[in-house]
N, C-alpha and C positions, 0 to 999 in steps of 0.2 A: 658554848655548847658543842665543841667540837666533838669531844670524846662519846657526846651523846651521837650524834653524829656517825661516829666511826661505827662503833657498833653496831648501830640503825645498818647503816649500809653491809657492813659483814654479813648480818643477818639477813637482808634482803638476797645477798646471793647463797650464803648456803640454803635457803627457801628457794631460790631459783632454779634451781636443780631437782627440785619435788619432797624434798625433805617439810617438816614443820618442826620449827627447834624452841622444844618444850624447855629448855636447861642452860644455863651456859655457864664458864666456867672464867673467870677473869685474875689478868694477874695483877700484883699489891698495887704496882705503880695506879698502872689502869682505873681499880676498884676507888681507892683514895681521890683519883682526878673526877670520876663519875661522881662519888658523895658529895664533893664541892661543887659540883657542875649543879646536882639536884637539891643542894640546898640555897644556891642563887637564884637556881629558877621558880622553886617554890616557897622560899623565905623560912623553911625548915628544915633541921636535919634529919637525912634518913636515919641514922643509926650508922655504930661501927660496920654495920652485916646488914649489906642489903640483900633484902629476902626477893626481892623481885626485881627484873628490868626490861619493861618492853613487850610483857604476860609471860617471859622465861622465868622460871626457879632459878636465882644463881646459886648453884649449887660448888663451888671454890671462890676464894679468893685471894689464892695464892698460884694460880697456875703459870706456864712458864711461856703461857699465849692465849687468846682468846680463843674458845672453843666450843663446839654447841653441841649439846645431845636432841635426838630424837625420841 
């Protein structure tokens, strides 16, 4: 669950700053590595496109970094 992990923590600091990040935007390697992460953890697969991660919309998953909108 590292990637789960990573992210968590990303988001914790851009939230740390006073923002609240409703969106995020993740790239292919990234998105791929989360899908398998979330389907060992919960014995299902999300889908090619996960629509959510963490209460964020992911809104790309093709970006050329992880990024979060407000």
């Amino acid at each position: 669950m590292d990637n789960l992990k990573k992210v968590l923590a990303c988001k914790q600091v851009f939230e740390a700053e006073g923002r609240q990040a409703m969106g995020v935007h993740l790239p292919d390697d990234l998105a791929k590595a989360l899908r398998w992460e979330l389907h060992q953890y919960y014995g299902a697969d999300p889908g090619e496109t996960l629509t959510t991660l963490y209460g964020m919309e992911v809104l790309s998953l093709d970006a050329s970094e992880v990024r979060f909108e407000v």
